[in-house]
Backbone as a chain_set.jsonl record, in Angstrom:
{"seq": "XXXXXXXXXXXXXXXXXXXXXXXXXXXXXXXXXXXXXXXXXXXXXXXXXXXXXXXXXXXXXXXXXXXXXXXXXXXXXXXXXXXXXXXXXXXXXXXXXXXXXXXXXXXXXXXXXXXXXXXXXXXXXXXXXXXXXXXXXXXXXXXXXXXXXXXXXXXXXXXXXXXXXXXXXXXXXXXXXXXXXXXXXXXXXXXXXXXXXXXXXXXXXXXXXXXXXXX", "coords": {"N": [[-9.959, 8.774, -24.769], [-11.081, 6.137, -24.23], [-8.44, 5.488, -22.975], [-7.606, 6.703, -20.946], [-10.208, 5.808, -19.263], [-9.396, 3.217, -19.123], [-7.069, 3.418, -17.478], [-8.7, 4.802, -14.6], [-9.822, 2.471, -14.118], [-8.133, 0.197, -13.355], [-7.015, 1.816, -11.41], [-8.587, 2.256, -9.182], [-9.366, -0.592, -8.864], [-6.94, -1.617, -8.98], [-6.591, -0.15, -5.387], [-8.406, -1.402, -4.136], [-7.874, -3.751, -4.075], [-5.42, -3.618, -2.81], [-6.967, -2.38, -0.307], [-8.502, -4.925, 1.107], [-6.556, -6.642, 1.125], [-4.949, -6.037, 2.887], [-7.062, -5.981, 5.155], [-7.469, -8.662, 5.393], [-5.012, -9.446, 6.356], [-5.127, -8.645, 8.788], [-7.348, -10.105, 9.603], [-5.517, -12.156, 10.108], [-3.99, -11.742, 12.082], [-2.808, -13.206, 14.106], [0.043, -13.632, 13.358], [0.49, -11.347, 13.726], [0.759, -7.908, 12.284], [0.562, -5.809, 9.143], [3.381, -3.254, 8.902], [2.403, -0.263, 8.592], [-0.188, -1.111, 9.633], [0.769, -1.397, 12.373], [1.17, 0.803, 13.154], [-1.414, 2.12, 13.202], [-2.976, 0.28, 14.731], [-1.747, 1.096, 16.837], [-2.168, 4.414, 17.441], [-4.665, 3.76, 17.556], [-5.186, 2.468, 20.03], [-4.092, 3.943, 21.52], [-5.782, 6.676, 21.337], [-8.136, 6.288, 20.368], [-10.778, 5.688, 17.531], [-11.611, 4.335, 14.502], [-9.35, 1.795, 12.829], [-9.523, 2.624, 9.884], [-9.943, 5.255, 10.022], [-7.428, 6.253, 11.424], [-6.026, 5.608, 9.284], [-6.652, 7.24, 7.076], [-5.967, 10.058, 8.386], [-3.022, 9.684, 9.051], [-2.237, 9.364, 6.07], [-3.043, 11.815, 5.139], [-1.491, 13.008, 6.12], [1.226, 12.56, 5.228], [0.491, 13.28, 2.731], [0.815, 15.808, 2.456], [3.211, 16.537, 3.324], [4.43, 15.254, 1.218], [4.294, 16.569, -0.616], [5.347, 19.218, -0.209], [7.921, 18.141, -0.784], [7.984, 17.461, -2.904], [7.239, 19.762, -4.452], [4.364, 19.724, -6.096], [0.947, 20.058, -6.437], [-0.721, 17.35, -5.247], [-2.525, 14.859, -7.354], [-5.271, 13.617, -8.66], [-6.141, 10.843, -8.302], [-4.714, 10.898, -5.762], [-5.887, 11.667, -3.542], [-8.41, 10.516, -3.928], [-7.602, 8.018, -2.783], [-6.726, 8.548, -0.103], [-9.006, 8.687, 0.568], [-10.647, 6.594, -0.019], [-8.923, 4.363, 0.683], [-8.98, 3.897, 3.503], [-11.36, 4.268, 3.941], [-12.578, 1.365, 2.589], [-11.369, -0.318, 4.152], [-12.309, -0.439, 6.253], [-14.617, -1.263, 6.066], [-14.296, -3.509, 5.13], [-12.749, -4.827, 7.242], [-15.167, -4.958, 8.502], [-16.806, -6.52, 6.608], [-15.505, -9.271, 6.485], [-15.058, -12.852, 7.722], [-14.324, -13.363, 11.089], [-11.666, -15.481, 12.167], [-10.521, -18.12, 13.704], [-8.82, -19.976, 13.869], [-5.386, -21.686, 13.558], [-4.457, -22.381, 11.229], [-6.334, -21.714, 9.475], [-6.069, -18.62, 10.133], [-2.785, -18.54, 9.051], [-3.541, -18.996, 6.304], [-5.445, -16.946, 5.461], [-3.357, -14.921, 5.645], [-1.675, -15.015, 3.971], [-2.276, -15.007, 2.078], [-3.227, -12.362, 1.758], [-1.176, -11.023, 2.11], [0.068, -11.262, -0.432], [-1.86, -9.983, -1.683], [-2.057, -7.335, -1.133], [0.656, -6.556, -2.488], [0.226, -6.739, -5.278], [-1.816, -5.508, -5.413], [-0.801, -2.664, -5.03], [0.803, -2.581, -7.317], [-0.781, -2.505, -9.205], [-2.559, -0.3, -8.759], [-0.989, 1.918, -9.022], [0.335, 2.049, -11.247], [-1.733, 3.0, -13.61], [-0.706, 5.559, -13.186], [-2.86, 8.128, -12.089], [-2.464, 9.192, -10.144], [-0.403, 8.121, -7.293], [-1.076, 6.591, -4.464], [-0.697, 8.135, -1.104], [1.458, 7.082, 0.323], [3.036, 5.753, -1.185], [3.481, 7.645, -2.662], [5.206, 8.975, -1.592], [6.886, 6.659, -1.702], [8.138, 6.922, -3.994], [9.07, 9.365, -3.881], [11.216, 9.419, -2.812], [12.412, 7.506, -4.23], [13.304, 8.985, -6.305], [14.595, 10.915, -4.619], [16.664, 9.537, -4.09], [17.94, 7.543, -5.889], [18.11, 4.936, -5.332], [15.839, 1.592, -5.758], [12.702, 0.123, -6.081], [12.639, -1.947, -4.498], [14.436, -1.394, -1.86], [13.589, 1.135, -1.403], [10.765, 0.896, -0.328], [11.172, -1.394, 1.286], [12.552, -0.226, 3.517], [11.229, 2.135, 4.231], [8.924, 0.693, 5.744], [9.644, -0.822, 7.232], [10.871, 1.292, 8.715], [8.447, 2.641, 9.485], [7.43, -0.083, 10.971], [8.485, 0.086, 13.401], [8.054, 2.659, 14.327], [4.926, 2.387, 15.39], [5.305, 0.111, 17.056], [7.176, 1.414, 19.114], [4.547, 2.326, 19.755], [2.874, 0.839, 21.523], [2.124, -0.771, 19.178], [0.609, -4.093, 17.653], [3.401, -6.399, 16.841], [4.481, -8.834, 14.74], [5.701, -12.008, 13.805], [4.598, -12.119, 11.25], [4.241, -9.442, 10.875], [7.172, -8.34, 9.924], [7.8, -10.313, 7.965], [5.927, -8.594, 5.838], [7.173, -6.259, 6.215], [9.604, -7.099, 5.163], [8.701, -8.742, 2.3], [6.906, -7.336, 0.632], [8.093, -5.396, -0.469], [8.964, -6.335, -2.701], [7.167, -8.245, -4.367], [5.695, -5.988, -5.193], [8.063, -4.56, -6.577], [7.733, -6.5, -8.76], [5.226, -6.431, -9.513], [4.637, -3.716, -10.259], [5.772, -3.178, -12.465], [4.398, -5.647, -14.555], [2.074, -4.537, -14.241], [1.936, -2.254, -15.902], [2.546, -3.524, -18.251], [0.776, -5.076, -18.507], [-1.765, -3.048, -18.832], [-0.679, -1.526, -20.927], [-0.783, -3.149, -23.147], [-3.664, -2.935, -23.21], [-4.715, -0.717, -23.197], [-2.865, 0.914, -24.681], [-1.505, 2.929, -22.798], [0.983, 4.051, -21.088], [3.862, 4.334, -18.636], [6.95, 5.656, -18.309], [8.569, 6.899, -16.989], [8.406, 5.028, -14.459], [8.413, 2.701, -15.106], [11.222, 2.789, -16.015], [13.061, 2.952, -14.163], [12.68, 0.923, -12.543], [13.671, -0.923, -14.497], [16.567, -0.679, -14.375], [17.044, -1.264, -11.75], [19.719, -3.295, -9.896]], "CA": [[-10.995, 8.585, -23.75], [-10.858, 4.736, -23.639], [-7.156, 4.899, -22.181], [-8.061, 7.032, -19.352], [-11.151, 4.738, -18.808], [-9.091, 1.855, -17.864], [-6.402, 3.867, -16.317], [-9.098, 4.498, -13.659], [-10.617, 1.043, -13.814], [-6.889, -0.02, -12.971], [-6.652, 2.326, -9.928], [-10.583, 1.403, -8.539], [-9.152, -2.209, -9.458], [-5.734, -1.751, -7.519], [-7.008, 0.059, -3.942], [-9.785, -2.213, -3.5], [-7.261, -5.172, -4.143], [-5.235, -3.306, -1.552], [-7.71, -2.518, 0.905], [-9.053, -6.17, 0.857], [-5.433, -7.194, 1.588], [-5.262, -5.186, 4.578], [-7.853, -6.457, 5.687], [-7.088, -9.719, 5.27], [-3.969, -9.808, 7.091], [-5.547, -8.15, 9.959], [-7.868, -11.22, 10.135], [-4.633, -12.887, 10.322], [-3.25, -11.096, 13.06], [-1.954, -14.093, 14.758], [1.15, -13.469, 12.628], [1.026, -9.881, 13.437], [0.104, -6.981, 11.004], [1.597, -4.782, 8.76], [3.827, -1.877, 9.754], [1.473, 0.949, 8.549], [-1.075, -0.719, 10.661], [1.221, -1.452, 13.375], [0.91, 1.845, 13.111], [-2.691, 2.512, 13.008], [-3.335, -0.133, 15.867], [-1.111, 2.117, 18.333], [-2.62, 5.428, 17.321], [-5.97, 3.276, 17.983], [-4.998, 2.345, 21.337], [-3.869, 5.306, 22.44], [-6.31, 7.816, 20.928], [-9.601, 5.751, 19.658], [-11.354, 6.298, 16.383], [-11.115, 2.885, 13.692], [-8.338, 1.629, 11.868], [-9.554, 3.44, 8.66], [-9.759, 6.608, 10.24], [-6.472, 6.503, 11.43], [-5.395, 5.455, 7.958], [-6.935, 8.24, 6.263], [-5.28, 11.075, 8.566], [-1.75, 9.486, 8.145], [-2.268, 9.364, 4.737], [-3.394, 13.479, 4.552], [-0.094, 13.797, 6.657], [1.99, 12.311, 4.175], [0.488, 13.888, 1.465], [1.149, 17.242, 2.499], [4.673, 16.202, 3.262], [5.051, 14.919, -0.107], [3.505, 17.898, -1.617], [6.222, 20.14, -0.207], [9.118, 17.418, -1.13], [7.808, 17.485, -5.046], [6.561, 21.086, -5.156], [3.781, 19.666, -6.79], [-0.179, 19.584, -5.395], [-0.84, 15.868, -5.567], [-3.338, 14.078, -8.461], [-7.419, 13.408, -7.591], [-6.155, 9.677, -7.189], [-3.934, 10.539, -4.265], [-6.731, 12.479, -2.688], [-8.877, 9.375, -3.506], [-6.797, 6.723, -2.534], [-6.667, 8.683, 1.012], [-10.42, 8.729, 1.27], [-11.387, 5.279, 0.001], [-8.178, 3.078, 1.045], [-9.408, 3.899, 4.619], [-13.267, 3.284, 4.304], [-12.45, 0.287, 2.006], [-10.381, -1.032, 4.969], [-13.177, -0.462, 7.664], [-15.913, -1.829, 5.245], [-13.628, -5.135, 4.668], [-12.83, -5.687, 8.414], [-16.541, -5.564, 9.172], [-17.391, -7.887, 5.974], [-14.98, -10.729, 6.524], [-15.385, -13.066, 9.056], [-13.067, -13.59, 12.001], [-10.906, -16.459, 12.187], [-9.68, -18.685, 14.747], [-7.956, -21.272, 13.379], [-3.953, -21.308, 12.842], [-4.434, -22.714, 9.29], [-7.168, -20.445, 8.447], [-5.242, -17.331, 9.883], [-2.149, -18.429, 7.96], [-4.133, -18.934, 4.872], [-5.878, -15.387, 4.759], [-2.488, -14.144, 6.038], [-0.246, -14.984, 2.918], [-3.085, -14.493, 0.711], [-3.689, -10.719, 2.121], [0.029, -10.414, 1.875], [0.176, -11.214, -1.67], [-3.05, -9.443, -2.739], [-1.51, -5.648, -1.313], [1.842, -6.124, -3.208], [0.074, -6.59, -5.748], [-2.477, -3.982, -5.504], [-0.104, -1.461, -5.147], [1.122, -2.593, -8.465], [-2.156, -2.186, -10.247], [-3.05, 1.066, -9.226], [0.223, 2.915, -8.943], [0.523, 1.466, -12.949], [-1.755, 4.069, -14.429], [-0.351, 7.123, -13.094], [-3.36, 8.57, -12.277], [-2.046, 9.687, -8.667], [-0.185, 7.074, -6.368], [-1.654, 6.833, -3.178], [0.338, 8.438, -0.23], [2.173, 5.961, 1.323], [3.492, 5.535, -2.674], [3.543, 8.246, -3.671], [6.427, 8.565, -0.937], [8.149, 5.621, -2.193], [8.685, 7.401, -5.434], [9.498, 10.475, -3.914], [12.269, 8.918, -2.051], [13.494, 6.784, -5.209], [13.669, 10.306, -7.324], [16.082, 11.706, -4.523], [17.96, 8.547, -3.375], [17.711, 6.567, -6.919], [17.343, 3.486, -4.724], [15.101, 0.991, -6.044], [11.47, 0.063, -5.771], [12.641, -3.137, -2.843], [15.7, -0.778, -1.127], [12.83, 2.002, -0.538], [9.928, 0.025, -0.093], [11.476, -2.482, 2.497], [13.087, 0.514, 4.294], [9.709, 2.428, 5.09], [8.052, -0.623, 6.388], [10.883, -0.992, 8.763], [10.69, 2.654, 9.818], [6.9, 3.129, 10.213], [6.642, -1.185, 12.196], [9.093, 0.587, 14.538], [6.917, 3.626, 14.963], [4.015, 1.375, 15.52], [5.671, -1.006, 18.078], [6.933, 2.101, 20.115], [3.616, 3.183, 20.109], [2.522, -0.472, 21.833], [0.762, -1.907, 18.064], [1.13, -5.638, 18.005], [4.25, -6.789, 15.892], [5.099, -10.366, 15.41], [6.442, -12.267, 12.252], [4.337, -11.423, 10.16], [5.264, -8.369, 10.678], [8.662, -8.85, 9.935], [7.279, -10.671, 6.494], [5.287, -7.584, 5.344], [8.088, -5.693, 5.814], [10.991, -7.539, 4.251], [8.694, -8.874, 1.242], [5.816, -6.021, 0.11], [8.668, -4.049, -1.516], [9.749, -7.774, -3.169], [6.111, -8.142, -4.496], [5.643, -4.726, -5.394], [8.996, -4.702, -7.781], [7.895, -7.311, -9.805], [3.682, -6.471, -10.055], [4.018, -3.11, -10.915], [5.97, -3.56, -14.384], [4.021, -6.292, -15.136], [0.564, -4.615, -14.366], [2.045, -1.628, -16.332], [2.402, -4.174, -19.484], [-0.724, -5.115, -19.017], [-2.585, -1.62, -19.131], [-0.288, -1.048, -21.968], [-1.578, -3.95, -24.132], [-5.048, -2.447, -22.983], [-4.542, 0.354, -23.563], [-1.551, 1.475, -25.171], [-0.588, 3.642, -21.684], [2.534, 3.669, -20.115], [4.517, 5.537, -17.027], [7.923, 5.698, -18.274], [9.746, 7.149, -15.395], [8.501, 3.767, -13.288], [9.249, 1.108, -15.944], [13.219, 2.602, -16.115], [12.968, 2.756, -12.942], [12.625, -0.484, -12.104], [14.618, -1.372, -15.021], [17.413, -0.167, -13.723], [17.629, -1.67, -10.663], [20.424, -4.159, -10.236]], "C": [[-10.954, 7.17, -23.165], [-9.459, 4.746, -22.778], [-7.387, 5.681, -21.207], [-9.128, 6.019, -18.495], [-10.195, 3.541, -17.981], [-7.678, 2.148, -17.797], [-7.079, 3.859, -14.897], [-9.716, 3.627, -13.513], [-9.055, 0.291, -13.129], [-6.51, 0.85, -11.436], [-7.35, 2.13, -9.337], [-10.083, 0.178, -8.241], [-8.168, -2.231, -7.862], [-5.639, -1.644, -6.05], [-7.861, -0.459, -3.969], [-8.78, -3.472, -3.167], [-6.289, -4.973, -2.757], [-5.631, -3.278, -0.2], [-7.705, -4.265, 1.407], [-7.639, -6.985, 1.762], [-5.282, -7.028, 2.828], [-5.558, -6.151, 5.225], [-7.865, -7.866, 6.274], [-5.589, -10.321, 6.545], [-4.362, -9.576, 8.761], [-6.102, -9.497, 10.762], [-7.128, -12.398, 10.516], [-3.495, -12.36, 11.319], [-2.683, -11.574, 13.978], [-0.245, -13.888, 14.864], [1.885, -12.358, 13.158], [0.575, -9.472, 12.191], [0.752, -6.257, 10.331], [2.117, -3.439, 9.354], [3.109, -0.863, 9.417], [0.195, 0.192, 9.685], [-0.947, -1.236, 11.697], [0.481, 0.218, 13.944], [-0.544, 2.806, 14.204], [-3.24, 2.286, 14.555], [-2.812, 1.007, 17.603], [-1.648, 3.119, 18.809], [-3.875, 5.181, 17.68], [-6.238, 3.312, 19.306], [-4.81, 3.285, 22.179], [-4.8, 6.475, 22.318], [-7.637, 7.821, 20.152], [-9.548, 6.043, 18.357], [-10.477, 4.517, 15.744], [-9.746, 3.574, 13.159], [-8.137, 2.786, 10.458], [-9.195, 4.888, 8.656], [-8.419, 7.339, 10.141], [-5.555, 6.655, 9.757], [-5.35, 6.428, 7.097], [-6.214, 9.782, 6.853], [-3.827, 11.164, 8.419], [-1.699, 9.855, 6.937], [-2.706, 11.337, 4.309], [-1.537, 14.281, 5.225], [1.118, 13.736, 5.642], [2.087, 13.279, 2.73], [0.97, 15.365, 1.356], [2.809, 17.143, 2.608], [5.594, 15.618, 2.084], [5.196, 15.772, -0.788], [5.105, 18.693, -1.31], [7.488, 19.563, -0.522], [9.001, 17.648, -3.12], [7.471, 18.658, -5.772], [5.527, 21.003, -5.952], [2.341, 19.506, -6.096], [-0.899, 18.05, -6.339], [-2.009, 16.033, -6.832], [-4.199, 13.753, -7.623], [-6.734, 12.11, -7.419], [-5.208, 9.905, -6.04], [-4.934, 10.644, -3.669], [-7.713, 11.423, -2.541], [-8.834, 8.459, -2.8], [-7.127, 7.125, -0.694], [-8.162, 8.642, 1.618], [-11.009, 7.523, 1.103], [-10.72, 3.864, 0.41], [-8.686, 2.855, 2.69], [-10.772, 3.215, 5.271], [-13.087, 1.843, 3.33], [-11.947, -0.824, 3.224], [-11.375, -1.476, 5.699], [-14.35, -1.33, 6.874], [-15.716, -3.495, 5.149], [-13.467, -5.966, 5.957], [-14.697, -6.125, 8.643], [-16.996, -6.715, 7.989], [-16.652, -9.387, 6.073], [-14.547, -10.961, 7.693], [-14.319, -13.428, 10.183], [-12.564, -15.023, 12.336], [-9.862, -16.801, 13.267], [-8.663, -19.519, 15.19], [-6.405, -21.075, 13.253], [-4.126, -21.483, 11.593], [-5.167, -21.79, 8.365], [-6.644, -19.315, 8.853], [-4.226, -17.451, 9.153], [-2.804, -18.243, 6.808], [-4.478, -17.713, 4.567], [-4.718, -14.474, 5.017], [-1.841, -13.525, 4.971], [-0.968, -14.84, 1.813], [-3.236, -12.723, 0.545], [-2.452, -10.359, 1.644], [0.485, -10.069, 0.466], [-0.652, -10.087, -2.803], [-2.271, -7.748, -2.321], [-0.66, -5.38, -2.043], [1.188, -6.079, -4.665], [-1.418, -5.58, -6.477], [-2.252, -3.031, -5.68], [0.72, -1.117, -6.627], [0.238, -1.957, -9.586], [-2.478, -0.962, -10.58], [-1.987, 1.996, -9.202], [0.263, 3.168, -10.526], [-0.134, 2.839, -13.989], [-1.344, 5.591, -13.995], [-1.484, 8.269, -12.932], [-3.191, 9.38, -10.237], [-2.076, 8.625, -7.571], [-0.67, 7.468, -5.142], [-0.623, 7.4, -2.018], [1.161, 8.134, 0.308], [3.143, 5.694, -0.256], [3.714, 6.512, -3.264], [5.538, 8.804, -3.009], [7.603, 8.119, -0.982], [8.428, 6.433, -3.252], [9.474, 8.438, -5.469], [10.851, 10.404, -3.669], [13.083, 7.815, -3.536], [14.092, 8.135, -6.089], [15.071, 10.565, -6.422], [16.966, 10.833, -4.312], [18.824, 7.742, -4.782], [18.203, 5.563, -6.564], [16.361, 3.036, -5.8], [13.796, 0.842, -5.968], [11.878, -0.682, -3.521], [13.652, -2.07, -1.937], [14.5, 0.033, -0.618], [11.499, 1.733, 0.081], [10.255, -0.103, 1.624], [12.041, -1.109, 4.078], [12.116, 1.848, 5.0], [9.332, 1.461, 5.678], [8.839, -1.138, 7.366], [10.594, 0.055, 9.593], [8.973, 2.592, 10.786], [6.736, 1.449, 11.1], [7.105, -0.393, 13.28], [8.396, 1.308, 15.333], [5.901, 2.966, 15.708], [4.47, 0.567, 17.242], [5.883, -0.14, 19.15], [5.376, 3.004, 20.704], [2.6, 2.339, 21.186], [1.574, -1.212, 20.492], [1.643, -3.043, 18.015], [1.804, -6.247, 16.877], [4.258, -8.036, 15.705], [5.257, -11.145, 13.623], [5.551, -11.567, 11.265], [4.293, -10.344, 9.516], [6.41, -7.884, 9.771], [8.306, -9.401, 7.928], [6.97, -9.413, 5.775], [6.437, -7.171, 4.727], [9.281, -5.759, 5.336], [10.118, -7.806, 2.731], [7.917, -7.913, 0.512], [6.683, -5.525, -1.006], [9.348, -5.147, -3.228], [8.821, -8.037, -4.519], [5.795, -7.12, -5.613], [6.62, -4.485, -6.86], [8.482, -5.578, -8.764], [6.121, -7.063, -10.607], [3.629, -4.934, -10.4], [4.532, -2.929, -12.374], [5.093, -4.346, -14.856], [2.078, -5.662, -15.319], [0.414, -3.026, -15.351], [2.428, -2.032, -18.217], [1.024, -4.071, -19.95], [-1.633, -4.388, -19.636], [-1.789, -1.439, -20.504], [-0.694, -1.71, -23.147], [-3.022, -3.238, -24.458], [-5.668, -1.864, -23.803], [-3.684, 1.804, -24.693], [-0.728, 2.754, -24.188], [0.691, 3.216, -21.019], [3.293, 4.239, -19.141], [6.082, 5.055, -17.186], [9.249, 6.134, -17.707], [9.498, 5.691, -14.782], [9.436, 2.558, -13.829], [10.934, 1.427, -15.655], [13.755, 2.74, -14.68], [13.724, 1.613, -12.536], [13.675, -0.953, -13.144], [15.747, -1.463, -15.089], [17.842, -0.412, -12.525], [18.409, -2.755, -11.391], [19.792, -5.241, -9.035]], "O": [[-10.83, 6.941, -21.961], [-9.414, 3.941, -21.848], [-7.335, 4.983, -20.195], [-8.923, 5.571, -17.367], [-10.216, 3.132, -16.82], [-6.936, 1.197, -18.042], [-6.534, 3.231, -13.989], [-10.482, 3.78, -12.562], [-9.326, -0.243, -12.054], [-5.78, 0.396, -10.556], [-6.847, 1.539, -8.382], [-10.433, -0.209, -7.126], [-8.316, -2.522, -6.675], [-5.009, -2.445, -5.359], [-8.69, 0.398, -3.662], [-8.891, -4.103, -2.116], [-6.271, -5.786, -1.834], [-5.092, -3.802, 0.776], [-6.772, -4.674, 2.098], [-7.736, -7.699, 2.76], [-5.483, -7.843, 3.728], [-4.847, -6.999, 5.767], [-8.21, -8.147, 7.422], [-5.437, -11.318, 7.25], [-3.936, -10.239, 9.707], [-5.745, -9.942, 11.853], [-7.615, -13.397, 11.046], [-2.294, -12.613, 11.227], [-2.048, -10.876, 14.77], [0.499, -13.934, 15.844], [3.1, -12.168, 13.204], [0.147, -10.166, 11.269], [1.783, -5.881, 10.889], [1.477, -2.697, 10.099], [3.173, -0.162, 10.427], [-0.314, 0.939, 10.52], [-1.934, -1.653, 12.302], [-0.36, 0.54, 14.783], [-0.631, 3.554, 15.178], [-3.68, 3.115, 15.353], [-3.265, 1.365, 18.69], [-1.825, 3.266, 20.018], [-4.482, 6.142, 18.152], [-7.174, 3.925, 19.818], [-5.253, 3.436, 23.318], [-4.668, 7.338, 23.185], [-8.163, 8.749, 19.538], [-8.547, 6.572, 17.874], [-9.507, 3.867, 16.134], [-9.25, 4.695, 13.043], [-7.171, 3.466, 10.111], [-8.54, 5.557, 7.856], [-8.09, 8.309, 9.457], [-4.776, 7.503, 9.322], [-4.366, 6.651, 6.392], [-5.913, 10.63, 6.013], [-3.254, 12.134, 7.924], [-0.994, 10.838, 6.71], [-2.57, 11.841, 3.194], [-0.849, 15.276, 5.0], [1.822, 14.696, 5.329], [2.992, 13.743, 2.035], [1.407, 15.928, 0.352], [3.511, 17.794, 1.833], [6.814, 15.516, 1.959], [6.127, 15.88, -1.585], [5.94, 18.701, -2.214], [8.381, 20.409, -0.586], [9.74, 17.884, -4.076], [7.376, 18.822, -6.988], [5.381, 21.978, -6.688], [2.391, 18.795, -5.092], [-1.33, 17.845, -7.473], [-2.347, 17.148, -7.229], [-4.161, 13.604, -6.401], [-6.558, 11.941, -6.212], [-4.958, 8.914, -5.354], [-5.18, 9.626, -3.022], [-8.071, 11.151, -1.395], [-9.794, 7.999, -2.183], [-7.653, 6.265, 0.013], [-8.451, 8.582, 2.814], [-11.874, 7.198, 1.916], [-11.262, 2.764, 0.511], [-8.773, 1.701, 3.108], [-11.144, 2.44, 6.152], [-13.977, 1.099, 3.742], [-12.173, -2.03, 3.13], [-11.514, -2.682, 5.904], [-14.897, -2.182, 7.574], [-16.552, -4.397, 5.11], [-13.763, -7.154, 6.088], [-15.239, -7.209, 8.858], [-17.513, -7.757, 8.392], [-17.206, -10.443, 5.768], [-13.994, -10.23, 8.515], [-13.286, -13.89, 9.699], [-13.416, -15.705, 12.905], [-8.85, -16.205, 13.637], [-7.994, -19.73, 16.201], [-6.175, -20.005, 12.689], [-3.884, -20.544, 10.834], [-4.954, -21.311, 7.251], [-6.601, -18.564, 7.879], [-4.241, -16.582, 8.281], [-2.592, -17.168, 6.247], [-4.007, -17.203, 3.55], [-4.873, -13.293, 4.705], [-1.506, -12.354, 4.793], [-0.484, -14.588, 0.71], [-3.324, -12.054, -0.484], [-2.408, -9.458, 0.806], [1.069, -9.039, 0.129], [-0.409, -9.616, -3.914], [-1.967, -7.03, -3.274], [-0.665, -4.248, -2.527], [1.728, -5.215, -5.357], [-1.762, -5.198, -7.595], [-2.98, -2.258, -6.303], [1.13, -0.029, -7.032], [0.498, -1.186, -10.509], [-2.66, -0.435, -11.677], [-2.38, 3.134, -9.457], [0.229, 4.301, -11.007], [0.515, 3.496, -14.804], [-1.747, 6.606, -14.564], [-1.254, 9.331, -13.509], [-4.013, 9.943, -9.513], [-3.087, 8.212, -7.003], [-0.671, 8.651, -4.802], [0.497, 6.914, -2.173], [1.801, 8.981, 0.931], [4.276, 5.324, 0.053], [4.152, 6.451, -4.412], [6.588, 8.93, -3.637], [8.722, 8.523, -0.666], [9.648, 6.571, -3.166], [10.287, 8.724, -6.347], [11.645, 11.183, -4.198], [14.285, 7.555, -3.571], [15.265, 8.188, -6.458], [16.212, 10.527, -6.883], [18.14, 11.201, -4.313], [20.013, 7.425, -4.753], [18.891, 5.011, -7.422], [16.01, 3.831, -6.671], [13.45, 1.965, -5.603], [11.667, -0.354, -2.354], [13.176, -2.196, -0.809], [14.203, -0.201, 0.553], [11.175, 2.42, 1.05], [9.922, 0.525, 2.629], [11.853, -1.253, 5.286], [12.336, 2.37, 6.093], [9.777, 1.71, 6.798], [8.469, -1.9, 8.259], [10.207, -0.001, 10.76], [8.58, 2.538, 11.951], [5.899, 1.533, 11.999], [6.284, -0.108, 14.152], [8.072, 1.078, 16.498], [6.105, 3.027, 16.92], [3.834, 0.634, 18.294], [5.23, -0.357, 20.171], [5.175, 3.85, 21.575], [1.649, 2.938, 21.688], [0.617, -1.967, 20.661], [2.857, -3.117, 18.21], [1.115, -6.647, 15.939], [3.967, -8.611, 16.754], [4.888, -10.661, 12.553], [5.851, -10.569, 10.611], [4.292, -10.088, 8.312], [6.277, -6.981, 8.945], [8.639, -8.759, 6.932], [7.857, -9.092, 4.984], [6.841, -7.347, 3.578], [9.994, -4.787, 5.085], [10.638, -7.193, 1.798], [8.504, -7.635, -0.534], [6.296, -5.274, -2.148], [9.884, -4.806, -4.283], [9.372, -8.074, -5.619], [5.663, -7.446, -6.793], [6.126, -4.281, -7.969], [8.933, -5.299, -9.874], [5.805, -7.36, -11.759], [2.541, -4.635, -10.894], [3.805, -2.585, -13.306], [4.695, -3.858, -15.913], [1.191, -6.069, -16.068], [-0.695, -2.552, -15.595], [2.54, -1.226, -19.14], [0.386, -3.553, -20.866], [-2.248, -4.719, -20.649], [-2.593, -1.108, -21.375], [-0.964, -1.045, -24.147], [-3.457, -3.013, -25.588], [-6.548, -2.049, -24.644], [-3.893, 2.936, -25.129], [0.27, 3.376, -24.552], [1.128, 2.155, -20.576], [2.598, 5.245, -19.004], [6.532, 4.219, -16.403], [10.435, 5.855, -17.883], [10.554, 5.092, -14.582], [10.404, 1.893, -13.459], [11.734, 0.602, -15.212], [14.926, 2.581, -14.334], [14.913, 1.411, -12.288], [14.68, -1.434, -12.62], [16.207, -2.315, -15.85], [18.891, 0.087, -12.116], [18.278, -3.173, -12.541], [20.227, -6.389, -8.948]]}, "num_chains": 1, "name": "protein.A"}
């Protein structure tokens, strides 16, 4: 009972740390934004409704597209992840405040950047159903056996693209997201899968050899 407990205190933990990130970068949009919400912004522009919204119907598109790649019907945290990474997002732009500064948009830029890679670490860690956009990456390391950074970095290329042809606003930081996230990502979710394991004594032994296994 306790190791499920803070399995989902670890996924609660992780998409909030995510969202937050988001969010964060957004307010740093000087830089440019990430390619999922290159994404988002385009689908915004062209077709209304918030950021989150958008986030949350991508994310049901995926999932169904995963579903029929794994033959499997996703885990309650995917189904979560798609309903609260969205309103977490919209809840975070409206609580933090907008920034005008270069120094203070860098600053919440590379902080936002840091806090998703390693969000995605946190809650992916207990296995209690990766969020869509992840659950993706995994699906795609099973058939390619690519890496975490090889499949990572190589979505976040595809979907800024999408995004940019759609007119959402690219610009280095962009470009950052999507070369380091998957960089990030490799190294926080073994370590946040130690952690829980100290915790807890849980573990997700497909990810760890995973990763261990890259060269």
């Amino acid at each position: 009972m306790m190791q499920l407990f803070w399995r989902w205190i670890f996924f609660v933990t992780g998409v909030t740390m995510m969202s937050l990130g988001i969010s964060m970068t957004i307010k740093g949009q000087q830089f440019g934004i990430g390619p999922w919400d290159v994404f988002h912004v385009g689908l915004h522009n062209h077709l209304g409704l918030t950021m989150g919204i958008w986030a949350i119907v991508t994310a049901i598109i995926i999932v169904l597209v995963t579903m029929i790649g794994t033959k499997k019907f996703p885990q309650l945290g995917t189904w979560l992840n798609v309903l609260l990474l969205g309103s977490f997002i919209d809840v975070f732009n409206w609580l933090l405040p907008d920034i005008t500064s270069y120094v203070g948009q860098l600053i919440i830029f590379i902080f936002g950047v840091a806090m998703i890679g390693i969000g995605v670490g946190v809650y992916v860690s207990p296995n209690v159903g990766a969020g869509p956009r992840d659950s993706l990456m995994l699906l795609l390391m099973a058939k390619t056996g690519w890496g975490i950074k090889k499949v990572r970095t190589g979505i976040e290329i595809i979907v800024a693209l999408a995004g940019w042809a759609l007119g959402g606003p690219v610009g280095l930081g962009t470009i950052i997201i999507a070369l380091l996230l998957g960089q990030i990502v490799h190294y926080s979710l073994p370590l946040s899968q130690k952690i829980l394991y100290k915790i807890s004594g849980y573990t997700l032994p497909y990810v760890k050899k995973s990763v261990e296994n890259q060269s």
